[in-house]
Each structure stands twice: as C-alpha cells, then as structure tokens.
C-alpha positions in Angstrom: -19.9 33.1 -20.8 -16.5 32.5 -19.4 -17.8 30.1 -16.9 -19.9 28.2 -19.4 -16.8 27.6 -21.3 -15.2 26.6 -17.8 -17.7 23.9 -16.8 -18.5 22.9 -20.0 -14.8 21.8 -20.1 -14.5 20.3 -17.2 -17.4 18.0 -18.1 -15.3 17.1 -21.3 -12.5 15.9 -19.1 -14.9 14.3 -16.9 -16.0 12.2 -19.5 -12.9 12.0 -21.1 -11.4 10.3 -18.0 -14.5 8.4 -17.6 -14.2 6.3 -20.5 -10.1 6.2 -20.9 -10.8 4.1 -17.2 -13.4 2.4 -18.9 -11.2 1.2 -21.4 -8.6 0.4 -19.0 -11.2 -1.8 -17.0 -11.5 -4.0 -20.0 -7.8 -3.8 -20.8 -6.9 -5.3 -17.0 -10.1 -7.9 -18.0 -8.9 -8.8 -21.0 -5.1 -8.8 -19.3 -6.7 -11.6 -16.4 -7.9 -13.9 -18.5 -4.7 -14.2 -20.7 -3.1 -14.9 -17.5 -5.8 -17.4 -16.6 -5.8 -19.0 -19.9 -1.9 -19.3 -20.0 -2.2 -21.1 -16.5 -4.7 -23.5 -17.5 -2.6 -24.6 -20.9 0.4 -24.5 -18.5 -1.1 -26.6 -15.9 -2.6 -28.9 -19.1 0.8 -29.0 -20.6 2.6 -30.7 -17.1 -0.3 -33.0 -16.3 -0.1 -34.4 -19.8 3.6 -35.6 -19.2 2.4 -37.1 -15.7 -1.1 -38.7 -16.9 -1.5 -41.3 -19.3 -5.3 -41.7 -21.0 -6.8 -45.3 -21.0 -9.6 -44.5 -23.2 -11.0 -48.3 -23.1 -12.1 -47.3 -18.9 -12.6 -43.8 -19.0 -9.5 -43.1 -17.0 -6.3 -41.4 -16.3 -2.7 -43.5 -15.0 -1.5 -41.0 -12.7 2.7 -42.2 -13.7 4.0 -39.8 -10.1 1.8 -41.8 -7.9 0.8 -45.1 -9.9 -2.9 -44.7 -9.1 -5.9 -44.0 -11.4 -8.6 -41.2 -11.9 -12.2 -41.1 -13.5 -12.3 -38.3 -16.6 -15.6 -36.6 -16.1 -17.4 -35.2 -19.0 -15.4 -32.3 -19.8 -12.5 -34.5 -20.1 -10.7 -33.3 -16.7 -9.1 -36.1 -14.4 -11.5 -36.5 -11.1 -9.4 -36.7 -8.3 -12.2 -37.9 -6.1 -12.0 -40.9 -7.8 -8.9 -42.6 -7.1 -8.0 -45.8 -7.4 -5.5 -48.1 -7.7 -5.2 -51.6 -9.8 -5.8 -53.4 -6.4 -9.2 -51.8 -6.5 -10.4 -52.6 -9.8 -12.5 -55.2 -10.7 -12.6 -58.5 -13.8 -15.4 -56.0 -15.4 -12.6 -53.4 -15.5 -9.9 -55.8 -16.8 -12.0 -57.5 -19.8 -13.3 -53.8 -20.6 -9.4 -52.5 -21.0 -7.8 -52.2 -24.7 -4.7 -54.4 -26.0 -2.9 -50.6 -25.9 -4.1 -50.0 -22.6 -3.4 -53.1 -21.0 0.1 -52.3 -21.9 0.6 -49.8 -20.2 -1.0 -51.2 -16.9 1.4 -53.8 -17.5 4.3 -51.6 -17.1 3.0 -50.1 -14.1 2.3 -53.5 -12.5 6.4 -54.3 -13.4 7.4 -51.5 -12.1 5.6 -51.9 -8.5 7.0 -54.8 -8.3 10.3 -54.2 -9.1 
C-alpha cells in the first residue's frame, strides 16, 4: 500500500513538472515573439525617418544614400531594386505627383549642391 502511495506520487510530480515546463515553453514562445515584434516596430520606426514614400511610383527615397527602392506588395522597401534618378525614365517622371516631385526636387538640389 505504502508503495502505491509512493509511485502514485511520484507520477503526480511527474506530471506536475511536465506541464509547469509546458507552460514555460509557451511563456519563452510568447517572450520571442514580443522581442521579435518590438524589433520589427523598432526597425519600422528608424527606416521611416530615413525613407520618404512617393506613392505616385510605387517607391521609397532612401534620404542616407539618395537612391530609390520598389515597395513590394506587403508594403516593404525592395532593396533589389535600386535605383537612382539617373536611371529613371520620362514614363517615370510624367507618372510622379506635384507632392512627390517636390521632394525629388530637393534631392536633385541637394546633389548638386
């Protein structure tokens, strides 16, 4: 009887410990992909004060290096894609917006400058 009692509470600790590491699986889980989530919005937060949108040509004015990038579908900057305004075509030119052009403007003044 004694043993019964012996084994029968050992397999409560067993399980016990089984799921308290469960739950700590999930808890380190759960703890990654805050930290993953807080890098991304991080990362999003710095390359919004380097990247300027031009909506009117699906592109991104990279204002560190003065060239441009593609935005794919998910909205992300391609960096695959670069170019720069001496790469661009009239198509590309008549397709930008009155805000847009603007800002290429500035960055053509301040190459030159």
């Amino acid at each position: 009887m004694v043993v019964t009692l012996i084994i029968v509470f050992l397999f409560c600790i067993f399980i016990a410990s089984y799921f308290m590491a469960k739950k700590d699986d999930k808890l380190l889980d759960l703890q990654r992909r805050v930290e993953h989530l807080e890098h991304k919005t991080s990362k999003k937060v710095v390359s919004r004060l380097l990247f300027v949108e031009l909506k009117s040509v699906n592109s991104v004015l990279d204002t560190l290096n003065n060239c441009f990038y593609q935005i794919d579908e998910e909205g992300n900057y391609d960096i695959d894609t670069e170019y720069r305004l001496s790469d661009v075509s009239d198509d590309w030119w008549d397709t930008l917006s009155k805000e847009d052009l603007e800002i290429v403007n500035k960055v053509k003044h301040t190459q030159t400058v």
